[in-house]
KOLLUM-991215 format. One record per atom (N, C-alpha, C): z, y negated, x. Coordinates in steps of 0.02 Angstrom, whole numbers, padded with zeros to 5 digits, always signed. Layout:
<atoms>
ZYX ...
</atoms>
This chain:
<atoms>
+02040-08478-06744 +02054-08448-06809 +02008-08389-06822 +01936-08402-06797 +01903-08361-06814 +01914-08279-06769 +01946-08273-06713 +01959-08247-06670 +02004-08167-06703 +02067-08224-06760 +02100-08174-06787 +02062-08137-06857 +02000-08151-06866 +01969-08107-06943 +01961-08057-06927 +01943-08027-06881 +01917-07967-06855 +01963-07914-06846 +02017-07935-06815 +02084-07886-06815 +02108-07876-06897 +02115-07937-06928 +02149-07942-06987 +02099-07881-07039 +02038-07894-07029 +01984-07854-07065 +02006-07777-07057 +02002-07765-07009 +02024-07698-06970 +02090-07688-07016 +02147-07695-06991 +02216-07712-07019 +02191-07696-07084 +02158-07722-07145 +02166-07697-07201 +02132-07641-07230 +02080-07627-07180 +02030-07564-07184 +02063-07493-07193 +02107-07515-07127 +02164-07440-07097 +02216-07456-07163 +02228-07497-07206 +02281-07506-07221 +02269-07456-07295 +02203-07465-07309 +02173-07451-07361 +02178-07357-07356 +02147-07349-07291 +02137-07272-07260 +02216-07232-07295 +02243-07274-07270 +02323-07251-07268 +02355-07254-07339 +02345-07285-07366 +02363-07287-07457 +02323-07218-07476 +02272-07223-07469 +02225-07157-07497 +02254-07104-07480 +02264-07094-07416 +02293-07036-07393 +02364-07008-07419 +02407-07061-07432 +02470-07061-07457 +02476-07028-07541 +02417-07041-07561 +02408-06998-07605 +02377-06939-07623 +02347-06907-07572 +02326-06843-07567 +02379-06795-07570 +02378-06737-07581 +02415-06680-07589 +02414-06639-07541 +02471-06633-07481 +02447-06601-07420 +02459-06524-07398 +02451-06505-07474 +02459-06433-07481 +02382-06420-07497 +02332-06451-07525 +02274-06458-07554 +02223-06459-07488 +02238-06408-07424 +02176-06396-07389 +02115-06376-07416 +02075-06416-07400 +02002-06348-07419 +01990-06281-07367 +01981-06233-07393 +01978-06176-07346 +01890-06170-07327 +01882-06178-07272 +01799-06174-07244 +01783-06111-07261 +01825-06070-07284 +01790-06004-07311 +01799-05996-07372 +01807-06046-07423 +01807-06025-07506 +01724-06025-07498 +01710-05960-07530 +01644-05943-07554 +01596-05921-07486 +01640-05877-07445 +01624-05844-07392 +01637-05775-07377 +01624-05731-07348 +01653-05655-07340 +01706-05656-07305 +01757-05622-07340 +01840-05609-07306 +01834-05589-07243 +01840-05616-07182 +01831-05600-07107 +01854-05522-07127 +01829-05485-07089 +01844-05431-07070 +01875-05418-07021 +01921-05356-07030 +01969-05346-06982 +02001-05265-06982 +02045-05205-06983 +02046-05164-06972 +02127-05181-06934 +02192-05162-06999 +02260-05161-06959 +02274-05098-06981 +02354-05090-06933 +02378-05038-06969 +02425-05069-07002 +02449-05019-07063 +02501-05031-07111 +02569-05057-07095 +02593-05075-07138 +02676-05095-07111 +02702-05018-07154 +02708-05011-07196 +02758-04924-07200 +02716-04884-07164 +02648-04865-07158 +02618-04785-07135 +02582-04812-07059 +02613-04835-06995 +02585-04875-06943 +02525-04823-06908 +02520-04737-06943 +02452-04704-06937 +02394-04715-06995 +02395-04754-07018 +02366-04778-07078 +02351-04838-07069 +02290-04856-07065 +02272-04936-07075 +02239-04992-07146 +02237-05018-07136 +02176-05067-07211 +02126-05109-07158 +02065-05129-07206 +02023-05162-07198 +01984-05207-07267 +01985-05264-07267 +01973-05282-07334 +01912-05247-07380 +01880-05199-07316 +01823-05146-07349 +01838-05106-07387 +01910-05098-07381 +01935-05044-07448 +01953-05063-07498 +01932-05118-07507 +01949-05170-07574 +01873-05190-07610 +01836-05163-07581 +01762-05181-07610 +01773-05162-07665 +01730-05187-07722 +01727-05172-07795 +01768-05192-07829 +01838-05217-07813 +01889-05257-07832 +01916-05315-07818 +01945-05341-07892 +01980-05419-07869 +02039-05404-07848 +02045-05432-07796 +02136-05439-07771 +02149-05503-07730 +02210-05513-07717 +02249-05568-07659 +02277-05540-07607 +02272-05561-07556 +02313-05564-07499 +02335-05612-07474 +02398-05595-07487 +02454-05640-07484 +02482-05625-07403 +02487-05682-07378 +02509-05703-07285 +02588-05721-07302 +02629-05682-07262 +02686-05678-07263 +02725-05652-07209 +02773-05685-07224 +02845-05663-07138 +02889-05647-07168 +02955-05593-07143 +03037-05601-07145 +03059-05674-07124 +03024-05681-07069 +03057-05760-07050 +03045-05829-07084 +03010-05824-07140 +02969-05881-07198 +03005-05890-07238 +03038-05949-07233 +03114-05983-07282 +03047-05992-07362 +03004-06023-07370 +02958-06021-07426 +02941-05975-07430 +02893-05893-07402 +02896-05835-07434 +02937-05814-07473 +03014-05824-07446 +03076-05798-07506 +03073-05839-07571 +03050-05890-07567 +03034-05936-07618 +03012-05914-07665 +02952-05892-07648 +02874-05843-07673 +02898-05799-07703 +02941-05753-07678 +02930-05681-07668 +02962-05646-07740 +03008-05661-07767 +03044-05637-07842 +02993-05663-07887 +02915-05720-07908 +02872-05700-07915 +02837-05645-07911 +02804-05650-07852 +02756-05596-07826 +02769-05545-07853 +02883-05515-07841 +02877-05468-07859 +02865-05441-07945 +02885-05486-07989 +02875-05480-08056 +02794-05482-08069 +02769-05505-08040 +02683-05529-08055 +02644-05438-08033 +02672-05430-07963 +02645-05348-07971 +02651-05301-08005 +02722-05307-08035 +02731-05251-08091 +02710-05254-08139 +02666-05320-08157 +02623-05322-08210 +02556-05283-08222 +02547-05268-08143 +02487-05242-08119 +02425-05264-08154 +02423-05351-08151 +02369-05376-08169 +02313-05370-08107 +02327-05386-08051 +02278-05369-07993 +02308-05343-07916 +02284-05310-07869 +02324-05285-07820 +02346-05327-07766 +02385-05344-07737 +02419-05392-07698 +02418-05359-07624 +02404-05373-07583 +02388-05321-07532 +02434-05394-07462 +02480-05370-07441 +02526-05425-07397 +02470-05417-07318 +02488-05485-07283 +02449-05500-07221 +02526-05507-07185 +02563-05459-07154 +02633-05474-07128 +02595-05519-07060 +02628-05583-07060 +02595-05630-06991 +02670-05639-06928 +02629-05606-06894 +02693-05629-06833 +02743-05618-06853 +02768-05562-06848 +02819-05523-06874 +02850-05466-06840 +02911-05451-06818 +02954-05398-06804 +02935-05334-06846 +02918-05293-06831 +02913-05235-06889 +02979-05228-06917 +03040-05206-06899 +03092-05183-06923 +03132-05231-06966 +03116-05318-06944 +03128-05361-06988 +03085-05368-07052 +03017-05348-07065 +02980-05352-07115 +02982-05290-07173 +02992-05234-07140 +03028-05173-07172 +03085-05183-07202 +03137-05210-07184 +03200-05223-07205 +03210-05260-07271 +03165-05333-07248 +03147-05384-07295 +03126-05367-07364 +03079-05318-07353 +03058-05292-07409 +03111-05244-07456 +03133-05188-07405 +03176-05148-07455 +03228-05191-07463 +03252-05255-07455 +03308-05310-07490 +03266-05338-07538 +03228-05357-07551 +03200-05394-07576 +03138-05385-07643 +03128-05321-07632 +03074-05302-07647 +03009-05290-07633 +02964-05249-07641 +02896-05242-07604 +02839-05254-07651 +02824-05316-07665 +02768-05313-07726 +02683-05287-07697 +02680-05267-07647 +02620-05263-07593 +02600-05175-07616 +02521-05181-07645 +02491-05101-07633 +02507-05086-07570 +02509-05113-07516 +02514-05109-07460 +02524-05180-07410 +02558-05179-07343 +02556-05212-07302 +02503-05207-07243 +02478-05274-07208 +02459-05221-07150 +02483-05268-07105 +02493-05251-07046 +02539-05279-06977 +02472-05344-06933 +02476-05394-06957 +02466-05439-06879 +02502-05466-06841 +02528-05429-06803 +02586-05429-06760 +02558-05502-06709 +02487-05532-06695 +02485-05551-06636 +02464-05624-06661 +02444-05630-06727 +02414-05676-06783 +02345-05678-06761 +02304-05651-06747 +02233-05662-06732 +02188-05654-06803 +02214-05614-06836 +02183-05586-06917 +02186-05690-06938 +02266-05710-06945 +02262-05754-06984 +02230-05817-06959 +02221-05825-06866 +02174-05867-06863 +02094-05860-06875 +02079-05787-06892 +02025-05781-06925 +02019-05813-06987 +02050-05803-07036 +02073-05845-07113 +02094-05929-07108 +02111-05958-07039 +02113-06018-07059 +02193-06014-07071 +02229-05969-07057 +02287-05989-07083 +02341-06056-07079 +02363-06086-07100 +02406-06163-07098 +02466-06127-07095 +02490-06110-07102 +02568-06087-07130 +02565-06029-07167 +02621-05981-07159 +02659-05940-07202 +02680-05977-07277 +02688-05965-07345 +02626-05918-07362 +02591-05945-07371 +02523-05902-07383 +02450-05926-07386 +02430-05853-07439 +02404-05873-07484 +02366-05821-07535 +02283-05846-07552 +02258-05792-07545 +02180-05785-07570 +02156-05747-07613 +02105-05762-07643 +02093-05737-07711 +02029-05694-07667 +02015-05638-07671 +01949-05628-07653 +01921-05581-07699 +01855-05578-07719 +01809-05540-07789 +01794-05475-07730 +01742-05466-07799 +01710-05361-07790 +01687-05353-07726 +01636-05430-07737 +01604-05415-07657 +01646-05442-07609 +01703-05437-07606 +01723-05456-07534 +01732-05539-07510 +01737-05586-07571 +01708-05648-07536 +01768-05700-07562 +01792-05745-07512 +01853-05773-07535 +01825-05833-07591 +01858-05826-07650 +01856-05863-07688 +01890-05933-07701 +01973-05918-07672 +02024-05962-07664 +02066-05952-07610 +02102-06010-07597 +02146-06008-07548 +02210-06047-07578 +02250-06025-07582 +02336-06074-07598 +02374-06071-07550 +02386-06130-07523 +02428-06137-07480 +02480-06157-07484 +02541-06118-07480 +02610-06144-07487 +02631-06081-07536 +02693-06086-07561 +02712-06036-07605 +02684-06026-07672 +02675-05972-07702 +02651-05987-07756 +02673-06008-07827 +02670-06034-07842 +02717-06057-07933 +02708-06030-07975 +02748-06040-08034 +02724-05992-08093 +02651-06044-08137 +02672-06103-08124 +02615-06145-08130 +02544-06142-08108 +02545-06118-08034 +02496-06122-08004 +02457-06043-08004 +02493-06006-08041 +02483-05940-08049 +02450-05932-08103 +02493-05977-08175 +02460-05976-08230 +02396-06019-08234 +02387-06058-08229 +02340-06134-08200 +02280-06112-08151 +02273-06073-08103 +02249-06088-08066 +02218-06014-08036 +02270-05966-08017 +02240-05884-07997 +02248-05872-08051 +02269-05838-08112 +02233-05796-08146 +02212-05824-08202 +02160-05882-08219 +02107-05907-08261 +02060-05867-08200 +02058-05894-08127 +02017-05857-08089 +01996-05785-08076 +02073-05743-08076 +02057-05680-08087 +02026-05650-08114 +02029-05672-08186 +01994-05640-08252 +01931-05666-08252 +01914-05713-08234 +01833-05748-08222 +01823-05683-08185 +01835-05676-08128 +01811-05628-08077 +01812-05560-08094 +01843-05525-08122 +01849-05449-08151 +01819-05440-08219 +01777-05494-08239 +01722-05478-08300 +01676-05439-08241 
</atoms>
């Protein structure tokens, strides 16, 4: 009898692990870089491909960059947000096109709309395994100095927009 406590013990340990887990939120990664400097990087643009960005040209300002595809069934999700939220021009939205066709991401946009100051091309995704990326989309909040504040993973909501990035924004642009 005593033979079987040990398994049984086990058995309710894992069982326990697994309830817990079942209630976590598995959109709710922690990003190992909230409250770190935005990797640096140096692309070129998706409209001007003699023209590049670097999150260095964003110093002194709050903005997001928002990780996005043509091929991202949830970006389209996102995206009639995004685009109403830029024309508000509460903060600049600057797109991370990930693994992407150029001529499909160009397209996408003039169907769709372009809420992005700009795009810039990681054609090969190396930028977004710099960021930790999980999935298309992925948005970050990053401040003046350069330093990621937030990470949202998954599409963004009008909830999670109101709720969550811009209480943050406005913290950050005092």
């Amino acid at each position: 009898m005593k033979r079987f406590l040990i398994p049984l013990a086990v058995f309710f340990v894992l069982l326990i692990f697994l309830a817990i887990g079942l209630t976590l939120n598995p959109r709710d990664v922690p990003s190992p870089l909230k409250d770190k400097p935005a990797p640096a990087f140096k692309l070129p643009q998706l409209a001007a491909a003699d023209k590049s960005f670097s999150p260095g040209d964003m110093k002194g300002k709050v903005w997001l960059l928002n990780v996005w595809a043509s091929w991202c069934v949830s970006c389209r999700q996102e995206h009639p947000l995004l685009v109403a939220f830029a024309k508000e021009g509460t903060v600049p939205v600057v797109g991370l096109n990930y693994k992407d066709q150029l001529a499909d991401a160009k397209n996408w946009l003039a169907k769709f709309g372009d809420p992005y100051l700009l795009s810039a091309v990681d054609a090969d995704g190396r930028v977004g395994i710099d960021y930790g990326v999980y999935g298309v989309p992925e948005t970050y909040v990053i401040d003046k100095s350069g330093m990621i504040r937030m990470k949202h993973t998954g599409p963004i909501t009008p909830e999670s927009l109101k709720t969550q990035i811009l209480p943050l924004v406005a913290e950050l642009s005092k």
